[in-house]
RODO-2510 file (C-alpha; in nm, 4 decimals, decimal comma):
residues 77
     n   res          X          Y          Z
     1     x     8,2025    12,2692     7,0071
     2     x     8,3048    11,9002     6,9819
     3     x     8,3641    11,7179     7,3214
     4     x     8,6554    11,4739     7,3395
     5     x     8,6854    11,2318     7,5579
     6     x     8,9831    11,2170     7,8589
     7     x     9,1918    10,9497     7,8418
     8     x     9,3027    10,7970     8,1966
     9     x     9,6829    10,9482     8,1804
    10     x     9,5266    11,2848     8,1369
    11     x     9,2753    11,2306     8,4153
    12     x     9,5177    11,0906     8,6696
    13     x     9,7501    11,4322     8,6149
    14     x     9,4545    11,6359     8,6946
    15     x     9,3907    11,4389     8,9977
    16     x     9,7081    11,4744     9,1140
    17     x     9,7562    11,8413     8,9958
    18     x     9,3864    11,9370     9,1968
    19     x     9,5582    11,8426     9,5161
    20     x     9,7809    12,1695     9,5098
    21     x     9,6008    12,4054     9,2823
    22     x     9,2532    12,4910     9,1667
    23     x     9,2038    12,3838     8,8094
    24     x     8,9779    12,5641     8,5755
    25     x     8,6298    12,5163     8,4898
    26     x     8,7330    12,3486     8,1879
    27     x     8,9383    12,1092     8,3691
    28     x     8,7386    12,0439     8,6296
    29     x     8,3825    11,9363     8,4108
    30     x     8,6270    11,7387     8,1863
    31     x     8,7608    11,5533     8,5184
    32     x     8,4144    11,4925     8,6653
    33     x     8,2867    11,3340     8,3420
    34     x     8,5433    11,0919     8,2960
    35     x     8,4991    11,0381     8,7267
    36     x     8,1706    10,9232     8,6149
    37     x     8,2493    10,7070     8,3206
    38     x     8,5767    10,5578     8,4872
    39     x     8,5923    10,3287     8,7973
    40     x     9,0115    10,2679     8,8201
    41     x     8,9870    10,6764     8,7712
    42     x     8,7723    10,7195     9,0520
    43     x     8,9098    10,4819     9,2435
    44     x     9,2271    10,6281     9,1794
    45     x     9,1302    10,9675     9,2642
    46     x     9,0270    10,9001     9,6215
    47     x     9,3541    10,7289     9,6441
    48     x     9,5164    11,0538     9,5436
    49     x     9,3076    11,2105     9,8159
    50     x     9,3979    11,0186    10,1032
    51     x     9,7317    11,0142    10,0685
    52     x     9,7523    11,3766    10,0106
    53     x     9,5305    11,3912    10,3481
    54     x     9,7909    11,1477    10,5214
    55     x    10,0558    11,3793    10,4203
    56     x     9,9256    11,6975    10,5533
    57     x     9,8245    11,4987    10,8508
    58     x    10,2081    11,3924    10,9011
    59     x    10,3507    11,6914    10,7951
    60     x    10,1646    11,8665    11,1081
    61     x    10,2417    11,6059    11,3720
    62     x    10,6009    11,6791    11,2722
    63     x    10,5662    12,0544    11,2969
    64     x    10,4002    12,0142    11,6414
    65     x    10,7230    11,7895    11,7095
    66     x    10,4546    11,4841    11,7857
    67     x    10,5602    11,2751    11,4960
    68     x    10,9809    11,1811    11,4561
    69     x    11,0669    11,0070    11,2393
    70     x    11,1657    10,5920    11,3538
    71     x    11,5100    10,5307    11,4091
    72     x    11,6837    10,3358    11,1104
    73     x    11,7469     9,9707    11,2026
    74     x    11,4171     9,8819    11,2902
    75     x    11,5547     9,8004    11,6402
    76     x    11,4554    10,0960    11,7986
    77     x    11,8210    10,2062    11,8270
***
């Protein structure tokens, strides 16, 4: 079995994709050798991940009703 190489575009939709689904083995060794080989990647990826953990974050404040949305204006009208 040859091994090919992931190119960043590739990479960066598993990153995103891993956030809301469990990829396969496959996908995931592929993804952690290019993590290894690629800074912007990896820097990327824990990008990914915090604003994915921001989200959730939000999305809970707003559930508990802890987190409305500002009022539009910027005024605090």
């Amino acid at each position: 079995m040859m091994f090919k190489m992931m190119m960043c575009k590739e990479a960066t939709h598993l990153m995103s994709r891993q956030l809301d689904v469990p990829l396969t083995f496959q996908e995931k060794l592929s993804l952690k050798l290019h993590l290894a080989m690629c800074a912007a990647c990896t820097q990327c990826n824990q990008q990914f991940y915090l604003l994915h953990q921001t989200g959730k974050h939000y999305e809970r404040l707003i559930e508990e009703g802890a987190g409305e949305l500002p009022a539009k204006g910027g005024d605090g009208s």
